[in-house]
C-alpha angles and dihedrals in degrees: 000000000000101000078052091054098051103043079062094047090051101048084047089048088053098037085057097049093053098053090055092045095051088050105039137203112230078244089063096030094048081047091062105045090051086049082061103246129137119260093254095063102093098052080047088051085033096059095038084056099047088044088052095051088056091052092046086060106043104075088219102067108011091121090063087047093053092043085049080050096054104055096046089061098043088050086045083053105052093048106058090036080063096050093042079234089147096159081087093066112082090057095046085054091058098056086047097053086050101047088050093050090051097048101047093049091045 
C-alpha cells in the first residue's frame, strides 16, 4: 500500500514538474537562462519529466522510469550545486529521497 502510494506520488511529483517546467514561469525561465541554457531547455527538462512520470506509473517499465528520473535529478543537482543556487536543493532532495525509496522497494 504504501510503495503503492509513493510510486504515484512520484510520477505525480514528476508529471507536475514537468508541466511547470514545459510551460515555464519568467522565474524558471529567467533560471535557466543564468544557469547558461537555451531557451528551449525547459520545454526539453519539462517533456523528459512528463515522459518519466508515464514510465514510473506504468509496472513494466517503471525501472527505466526511475532510472529517467535519476538522471534528471542528478543533472538538476549538479546544476544548481554549480551555480551555488542552493535554494534548489530542498526540492531536489525530495525527489531523491523518493526515487530511492522506490527503488529500493521495487
Amino acid at each position: 500500500m504504501i510503495h503503492a502510494l509513493s510510486i504515484w506520488l512520484l510520477a505525480a511529483g514528476f508529471f507536475g514538474a514537468g508541466l511547470f517546467n514545459a510551460y515555464g514561469t519568467s522565474g524558471s525561465q529567467s533560471d535557466y537562462a543564468r544557469w547558461g541554457y537555451p531557451r528551449w531547455w525547459g520545454r526539453l527538462t519539462g517533456a523528459l519529466e512528463m515522459v518519466c512520470a508515464v514510465l514510473i506509473a506504468l509496472p513494466a517499465t517503471r525501472m527505466m522510469g526511475l532510472a529517467l528520473g535519476a538522471l534528471i535529478i542528478a543533472a538538476a543537482v549538479l546544476t544548481v550545486l554549480r551555480h551555488r543556487d542552493f535554494s534548489h536543493l530542498v526540492p531536489l532532495s525530495v525527489f531523491v529521497a523518493a526515487i530511492a525509496l522506490a527503488g529500493f522497494s521495487a
